[in-house]
N, C-alpha and C positions, 0 to 999 in steps of 0.2 A: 190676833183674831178679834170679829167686832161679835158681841152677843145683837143676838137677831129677838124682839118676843119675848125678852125677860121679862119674869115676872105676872106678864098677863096672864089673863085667866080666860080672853076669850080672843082667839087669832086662828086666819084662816090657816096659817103652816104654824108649826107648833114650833118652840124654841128651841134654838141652833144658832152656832158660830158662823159666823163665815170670813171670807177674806178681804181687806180693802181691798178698793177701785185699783186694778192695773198688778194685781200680782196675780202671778203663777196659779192658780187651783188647787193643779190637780196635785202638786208635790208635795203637800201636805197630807192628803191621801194616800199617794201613793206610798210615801216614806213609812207611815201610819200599816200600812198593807204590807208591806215588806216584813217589816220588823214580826207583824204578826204571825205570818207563813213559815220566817226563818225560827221563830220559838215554837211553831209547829215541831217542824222539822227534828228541832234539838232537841223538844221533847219525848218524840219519837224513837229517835237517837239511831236513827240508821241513815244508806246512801251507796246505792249503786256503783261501783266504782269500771270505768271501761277498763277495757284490757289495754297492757301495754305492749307495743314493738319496738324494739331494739336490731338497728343492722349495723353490719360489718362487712366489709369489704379486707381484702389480703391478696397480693401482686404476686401470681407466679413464679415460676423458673420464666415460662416463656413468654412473658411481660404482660400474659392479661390478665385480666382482674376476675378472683371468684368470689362471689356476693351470698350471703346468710345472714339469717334473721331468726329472732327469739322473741316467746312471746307469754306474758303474767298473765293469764285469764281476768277476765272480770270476776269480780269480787262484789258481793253488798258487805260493807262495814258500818258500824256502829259510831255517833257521834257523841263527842265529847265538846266542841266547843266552835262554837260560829262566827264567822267576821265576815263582812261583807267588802271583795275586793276589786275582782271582775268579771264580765258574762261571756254566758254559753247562753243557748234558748235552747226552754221544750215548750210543749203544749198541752194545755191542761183541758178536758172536755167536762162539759155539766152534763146534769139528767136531759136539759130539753134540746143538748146537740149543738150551746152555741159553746165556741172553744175561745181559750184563753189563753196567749204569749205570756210565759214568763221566764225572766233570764236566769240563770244556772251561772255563777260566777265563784271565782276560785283563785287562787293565790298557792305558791306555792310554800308559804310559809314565813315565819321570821328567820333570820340569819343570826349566825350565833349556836344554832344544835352542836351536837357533840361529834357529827359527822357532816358539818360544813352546809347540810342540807335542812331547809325548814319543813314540817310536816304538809306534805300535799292534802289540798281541801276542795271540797266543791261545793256552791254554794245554791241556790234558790231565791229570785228576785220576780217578782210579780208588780203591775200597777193597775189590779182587777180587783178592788175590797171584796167584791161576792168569794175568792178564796179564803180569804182570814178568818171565814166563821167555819171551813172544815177542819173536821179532825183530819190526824194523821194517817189514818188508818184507809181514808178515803179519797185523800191529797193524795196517797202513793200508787193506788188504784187509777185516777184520772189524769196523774201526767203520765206523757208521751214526751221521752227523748227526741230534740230535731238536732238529728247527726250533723249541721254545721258548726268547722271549726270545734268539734268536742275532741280534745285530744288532752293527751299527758304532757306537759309544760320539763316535767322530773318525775322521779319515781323512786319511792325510796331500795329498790331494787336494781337500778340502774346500773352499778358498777357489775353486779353481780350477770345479770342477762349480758351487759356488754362482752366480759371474759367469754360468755357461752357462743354467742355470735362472734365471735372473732374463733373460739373453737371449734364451730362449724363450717367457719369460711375455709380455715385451713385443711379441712377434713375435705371438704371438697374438692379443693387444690389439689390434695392426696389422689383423691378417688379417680382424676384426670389426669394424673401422673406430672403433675405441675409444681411439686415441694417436694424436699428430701424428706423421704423416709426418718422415721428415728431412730432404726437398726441400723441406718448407714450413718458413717461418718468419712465426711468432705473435709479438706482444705477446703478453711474459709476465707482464703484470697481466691476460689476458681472462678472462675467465669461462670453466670447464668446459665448462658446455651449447656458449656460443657458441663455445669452439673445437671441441668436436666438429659443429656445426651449419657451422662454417668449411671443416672436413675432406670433409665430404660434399658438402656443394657442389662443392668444385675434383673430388673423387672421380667425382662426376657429368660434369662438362665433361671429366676426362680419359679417364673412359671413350668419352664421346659422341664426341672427337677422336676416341681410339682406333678405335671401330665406324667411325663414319662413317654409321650409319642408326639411327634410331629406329619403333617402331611406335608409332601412335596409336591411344585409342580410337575407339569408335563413336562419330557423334554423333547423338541423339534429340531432331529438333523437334515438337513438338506444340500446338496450337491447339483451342479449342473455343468452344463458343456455342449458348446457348439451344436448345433445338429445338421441331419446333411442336405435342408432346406435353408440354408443361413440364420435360422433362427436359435432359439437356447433351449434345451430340453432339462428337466427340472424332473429329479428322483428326490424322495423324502420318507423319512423314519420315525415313527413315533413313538416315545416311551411312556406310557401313560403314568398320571397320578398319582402317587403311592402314599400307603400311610406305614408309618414307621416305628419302629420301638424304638427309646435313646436311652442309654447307660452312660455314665461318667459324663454326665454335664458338670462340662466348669467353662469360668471366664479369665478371657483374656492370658491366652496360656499362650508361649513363645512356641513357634511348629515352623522351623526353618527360619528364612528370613519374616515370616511374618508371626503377626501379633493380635490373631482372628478375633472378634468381640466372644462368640461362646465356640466351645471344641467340644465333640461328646461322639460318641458312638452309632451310630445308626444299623438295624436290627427289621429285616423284615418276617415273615412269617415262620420262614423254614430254614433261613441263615443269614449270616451279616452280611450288611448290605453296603456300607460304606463305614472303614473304619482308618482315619479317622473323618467322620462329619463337620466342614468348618462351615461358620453363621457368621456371615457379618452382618449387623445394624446398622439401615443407614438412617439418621435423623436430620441435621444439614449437611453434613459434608458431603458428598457424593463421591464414589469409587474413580476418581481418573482412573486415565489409559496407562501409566505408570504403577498403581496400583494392582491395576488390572491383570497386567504383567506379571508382575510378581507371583500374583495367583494363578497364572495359568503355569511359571516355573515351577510352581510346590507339586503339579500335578496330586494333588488332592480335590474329591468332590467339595464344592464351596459353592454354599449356597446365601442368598443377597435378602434381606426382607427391609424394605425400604415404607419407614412405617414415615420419612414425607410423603409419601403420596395418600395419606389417611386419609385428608384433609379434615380442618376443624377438629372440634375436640374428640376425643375419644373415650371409653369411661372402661373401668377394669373389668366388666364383663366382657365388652367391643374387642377391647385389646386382647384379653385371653385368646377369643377365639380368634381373632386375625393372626397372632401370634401360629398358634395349635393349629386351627382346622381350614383356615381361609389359604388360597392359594394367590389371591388378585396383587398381592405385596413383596410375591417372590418371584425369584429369578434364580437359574442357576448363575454364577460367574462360574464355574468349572463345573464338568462333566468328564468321567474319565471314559465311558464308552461314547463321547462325541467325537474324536477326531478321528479312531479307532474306523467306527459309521462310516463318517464321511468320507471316509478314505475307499470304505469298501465299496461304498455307495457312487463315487465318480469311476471307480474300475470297474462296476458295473458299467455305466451308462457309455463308457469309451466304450468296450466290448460291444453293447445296445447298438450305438451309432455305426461300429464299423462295418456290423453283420448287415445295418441297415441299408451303407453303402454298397456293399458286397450285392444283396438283394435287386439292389436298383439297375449296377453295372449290369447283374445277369440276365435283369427282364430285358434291359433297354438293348442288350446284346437278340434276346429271343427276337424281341419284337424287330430290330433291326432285319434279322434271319426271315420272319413273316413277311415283310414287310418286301424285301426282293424278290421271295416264291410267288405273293402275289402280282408283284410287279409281272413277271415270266409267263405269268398262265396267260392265255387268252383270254379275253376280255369279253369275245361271245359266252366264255366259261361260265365266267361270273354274272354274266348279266342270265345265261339261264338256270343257274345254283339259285339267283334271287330268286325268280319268279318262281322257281316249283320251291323257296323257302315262303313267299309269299300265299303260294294255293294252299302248302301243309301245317301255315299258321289257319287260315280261312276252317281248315277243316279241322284243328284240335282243336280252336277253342272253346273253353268251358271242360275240358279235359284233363282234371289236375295233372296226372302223369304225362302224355304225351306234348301237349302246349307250353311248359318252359323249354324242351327238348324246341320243338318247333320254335320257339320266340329267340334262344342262344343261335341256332342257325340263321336265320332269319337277321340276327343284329350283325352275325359274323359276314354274314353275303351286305350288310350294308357297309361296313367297315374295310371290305374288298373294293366295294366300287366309289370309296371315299379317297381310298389309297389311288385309284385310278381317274379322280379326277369328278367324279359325282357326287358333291356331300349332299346331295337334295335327296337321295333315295333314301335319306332314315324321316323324311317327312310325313305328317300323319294326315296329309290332304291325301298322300299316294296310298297310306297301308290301313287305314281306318278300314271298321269289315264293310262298310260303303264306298267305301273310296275311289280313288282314279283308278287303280290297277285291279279291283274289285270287278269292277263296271266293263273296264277293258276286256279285262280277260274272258266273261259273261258271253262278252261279244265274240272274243277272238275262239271259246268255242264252244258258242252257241247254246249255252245251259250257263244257268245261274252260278256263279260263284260268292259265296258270301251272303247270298240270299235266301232266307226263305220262302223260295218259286219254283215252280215246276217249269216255266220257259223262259223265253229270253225275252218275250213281247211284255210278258210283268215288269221285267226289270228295266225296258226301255219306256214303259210307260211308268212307272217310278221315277226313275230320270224328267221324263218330261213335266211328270208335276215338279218338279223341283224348285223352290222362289228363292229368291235373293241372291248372297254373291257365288254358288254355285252355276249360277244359269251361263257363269263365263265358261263352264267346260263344254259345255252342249257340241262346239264342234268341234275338242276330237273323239266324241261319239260319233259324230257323222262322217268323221274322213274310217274309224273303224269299222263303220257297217262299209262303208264303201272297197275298204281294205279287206273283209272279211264278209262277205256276204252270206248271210244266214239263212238266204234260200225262203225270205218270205213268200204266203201268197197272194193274190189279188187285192184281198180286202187290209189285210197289213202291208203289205205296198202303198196305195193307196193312205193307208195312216201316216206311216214313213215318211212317205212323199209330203205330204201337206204338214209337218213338221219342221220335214230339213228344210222347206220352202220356206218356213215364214223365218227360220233363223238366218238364212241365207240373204233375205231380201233388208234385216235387221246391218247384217253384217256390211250387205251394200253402202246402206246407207251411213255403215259408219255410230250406228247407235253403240252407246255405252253396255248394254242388258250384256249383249252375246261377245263383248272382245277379250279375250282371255287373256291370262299370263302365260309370256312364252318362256317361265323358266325353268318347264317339266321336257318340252320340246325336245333336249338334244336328249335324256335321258328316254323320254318315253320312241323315240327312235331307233335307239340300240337294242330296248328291248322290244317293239313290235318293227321289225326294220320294214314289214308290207306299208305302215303308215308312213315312212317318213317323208314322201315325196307328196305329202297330204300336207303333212306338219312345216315343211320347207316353205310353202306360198306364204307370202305375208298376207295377202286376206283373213280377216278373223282373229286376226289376235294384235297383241299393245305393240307398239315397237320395244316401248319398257315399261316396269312396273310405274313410272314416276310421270308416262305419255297424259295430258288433259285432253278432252275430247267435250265440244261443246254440245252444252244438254239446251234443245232449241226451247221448252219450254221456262227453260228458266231464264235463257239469255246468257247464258255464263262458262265459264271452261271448270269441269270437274273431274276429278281423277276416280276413273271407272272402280267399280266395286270388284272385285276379287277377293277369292279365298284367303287367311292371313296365313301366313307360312310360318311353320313353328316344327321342331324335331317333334316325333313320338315319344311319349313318356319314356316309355319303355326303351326307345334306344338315347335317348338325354342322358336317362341314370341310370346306367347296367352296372351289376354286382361285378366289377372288373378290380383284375387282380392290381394291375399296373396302378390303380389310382387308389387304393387301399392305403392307408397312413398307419395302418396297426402292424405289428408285428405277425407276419403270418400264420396259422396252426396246422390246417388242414390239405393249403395249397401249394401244389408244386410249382417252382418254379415256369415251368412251361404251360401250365393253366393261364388258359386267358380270362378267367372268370371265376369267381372266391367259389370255394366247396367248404361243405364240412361244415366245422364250426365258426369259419370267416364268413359265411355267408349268414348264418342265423345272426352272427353279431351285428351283418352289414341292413340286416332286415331289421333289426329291435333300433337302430342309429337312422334308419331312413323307414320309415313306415308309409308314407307316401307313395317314396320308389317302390316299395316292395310290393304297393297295391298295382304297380302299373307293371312290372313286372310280373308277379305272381296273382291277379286277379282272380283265380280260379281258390286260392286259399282263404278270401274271402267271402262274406255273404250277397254283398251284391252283384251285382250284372253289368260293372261298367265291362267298356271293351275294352279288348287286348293292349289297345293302345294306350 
């Protein structure tokens, strides 16, 4: 150091050292600052100490690893003696807020102690002189710990936390069924798996002692066999869920040729339920088909709890109850009332099928039987059975009582002249309550049918408003009045007249509006036979539904508009006994249509049908059809 100002008496900076040209500064300072703060410190004689952690790790039965840790709290101790070795940082703050770094350094001791280990230290290192002039009391107030890198290096605690963490890892291990027991003793040449597969087993039986009950699952028997649609028809039994009492749990007791993990007794509420009860645990091995066997020869109940499918770890409360109350892990391997079941359950279902076939031979015999009487009757019979079952629907409907009566008649006269050759008579362009044979009949005599009208000139001047693809019937209205002449007078003449005229003069020419489908023709002839020699002229109607006829405003060939032809609801879906797939209740054999309680069932399985059918049971107003 050079003296700065010795001796004078009169200088602008007063006397002081300082350092030659080209050295260091501040390290004289700082060194200076240091030594002071750390005699703070020692004079103080205390020092924060952090907590320490201690882990352990310890390798299962089933190879993973369970990890624990232990931990010394922080401590403030008291010092005894200071060295300066190496740093940590804290931060030390003044009154006016500015702050100062200073390093915290530490050593773990000399070598040579009586326990191999030197006293752990922490130390206080600053290069701010403004600290050196605080007490202690206010140095410990203004530093602030900076938690990097502040950790324990050793500790003279160390062996001892270590013991504890390593006694924790293994306690964990325990608690996941991953270590033996200390109540158990293993060969210590067994194999890993098998000692943990050893472990859970007795785990099992001790818990099962323990409860004293078990829950089973359900059992599902099922049976099937051919049915007399070629298809497989499928009967099933269910034994539900039960929870259990157990007595005389033990393990691994000889029962025949097998050697079950636990054997005990099972006890339901009001008497024994399965005695004896075998448990097998499955952990890797899984039950082959040879094992399998064997348990289904012992005929005893044997039940399977397959605690591979846990997945992941599981902890001794998890296990308890998967063991005890869960059903997701069990299976039966034997049931003594399932073959017993299934047995009765396929002797049902042959018996089921045969009455089935039995059922089927005799309708297709009735129907057969129907099916030639109607051949036999005349054919004028039937076509006038439709028509007055056509006017007695007209007139019940909205009739709860009377209108299925009329609607069963009515489908049976369609089903007559279907057998003979007309399936178009269940169509609902013909039996709508406006429809063709509506309209017809009006005419044919002479008063409304199906309409709310006092004449017939209503109903043909309803007719003639008519737009779109109805406008193709318009003539055979007019071969009907012509067939059936309803004795207009002058001034309805005259109206008549200048109607059929313009449809006529339509028809001439061949326009699309007025050419009808001729595929009501041979049917609407059998039953009005006065028109048929009306309905014969090919004037006025298609050659076939598929004929183009060029429309001159367009330039083009377009296939005329017509009605679209579709069955009546009502005769689509009839409650009929022959196409019924359930087992009959109510209906005889010679029923052509479900009664009884096959009908209610046939109505809650088709709600649709049952509205077009029975529309009169409902609130709205659709039509019969």
């Amino acid at each position: 150091m050079i003296a700065v100002n010795a001796g004078k008496t009169e200088f602008v900076r007063r006397p002081h050292f300082r350092h030659p040209e080209g050295t260091q500064r501040d390290d004289c300072m700082v060194l200076t600052a240091r030594v002071a703060v750390l005699r703070q410190l020692q004079d103080a004689g205390w020092i924060d100490l952090p907590k320490r952690r201690v882990t352990a790790q310890v390798m299962g039965l089933s190879g993973q690893y369970h990890d624990a840790w232990v931990e010394a709290p922080p401590q403030r101790m008291r010092i005894s003696e200071v060295d300066y070795r190496d740093r940590a940082a804290a931060v030390v703050t003044l009154d006016d807020g500015r702050q100062f770094l200073v390093d915290l350094t530490g050593s773990p001791g000399q070598a040579g102690q009586s326990d191999g280990v030197g006293p752990p230290t922490i130390f206080l290192g600053t290069d701010a002189p403004e600290l050196a002039s605080m007490g202690p009391a206010e140095l410990r107030e203004r530093a602030r710990l900076v938690p990097t890198e502040v950790c324990w290096h050793s500790h003279w605690n160390d062996a001892q936390l270590r013991a504890q963490a390593e006694l924790a890892a293994r306690e964990a291990a325990h608690f996941y069924f991953d270590d033996v027991p200390s109540w158990l003793e293993l060969p210590p040449d067994l194999d890993p798996a098998l000692r943990r597969e050893t472990v859970l087993h007795y785990e099992v039986k001790r818990i099962l002692e323990q409860e004293g009950r078990l829950t089973v699952p359900e059992l599902r028997v099922e049976a099937s066999c051919p049915g007399v649609d070629g298809g497989t028809v499928i009967e099933s039994w269910l034994l539900d869920e039960e929870d259990l009492r157990l007595n005389c749990v033990r393990l691994e007791q000889r029962y025949g040729r097998l050697i079950p993990d636990v054997t005990c007794e099972a006890f339901d509420d009001e008497h024994a339920r399965y005695l004896p009860l075998l448990i097998e645990v499955t952990v890797t091995n899984v039950i082959d088909e040879e094992r399998l066997e064997r348990i289904r020869e012992n005929h005893e109940a044997t039940l399977e709890i397959d605690l591979s499918r846990a997945g992941g770890r599981v902890n001794r409360k998890e296990f308890r109850q998967l063991v005890v109350d869960e059903v997701a892990l069990k299976r039966w391997l034997f049931h003594p009332d399932e073959l017993p079941m299934q047995n009765q359950l396929y002797k049902g279902l042959l018996g089921r099928v045969r009455r089935e076939r039995e059922d089927i031979a005799e309708r297709a015999r009735l129907t057969a039987e129907r099916e030639a009487q109607v051949r036999a009757m005349p054919l004028t019979t039937i076509a006038a059975d439709y028509l007055h079952a056509v006017r007695a629907l007209q007139v019940a409907t909205g009739n709860p009582i009377e209108a299925p009566t009329a609607r069963e008649a009515l489908a049976d006269a369609v089903e007559k002249l279907a057998l003979r050759g007309f399936p178009e008579a269940g169509d609902e362009n013909l039996l709508e309550h406006d429809g063709i044979l509506a309209r017809l009949l009006s005419i044919r005599w002479n008063r409304p049918v199906g309409y709310g009208r006092e004449h017939l000139t209503d109903v043909l001047d309803e007719i003639r408003s008519t737009r779109g693809a109805r406008q193709s019937e318009f003539s055979l209205y007019l071969i009907a009045v012509n067939a059936y002449p309803p004795g207009f007078d002058a001034d309805q003449q005259r109206w008549f007249d200048g109607w059929a005229g313009e449809v006529r003069a339509s028809l001439r020419r061949r326009e699309r509006t007025y050419l009808r489908d001729p595929s009501y023709d041979r049917l609407l002839a059998l039953l009005f036979p006065e028109m048929a020699p009306g309905l014969a002229k090919k004037g006025g109607k298609l050659e076939s539904v598929y004929e183009l006829i060029l429309d001159p405003k367009r330039g083009i060939f377009v296939r005329p508009e017509t009605p679209e032809r579709r069955p009546a609801k009502f005769i689509a879906n009839q409650p009929r006994a022959r196409q019924n797939g359930q087992r009959l209740l109510d209906t005889r054999p010679g029923d052509v249509r479900l009664k009884g309680r096959d009908l209610e069932a046939w109505k809650r399985a088709n709600p649709e049908w049952a509205r077009a059918w029975f529309p009169e049971e409902f609130d709205d107003d659709s039509p019969a059809t």
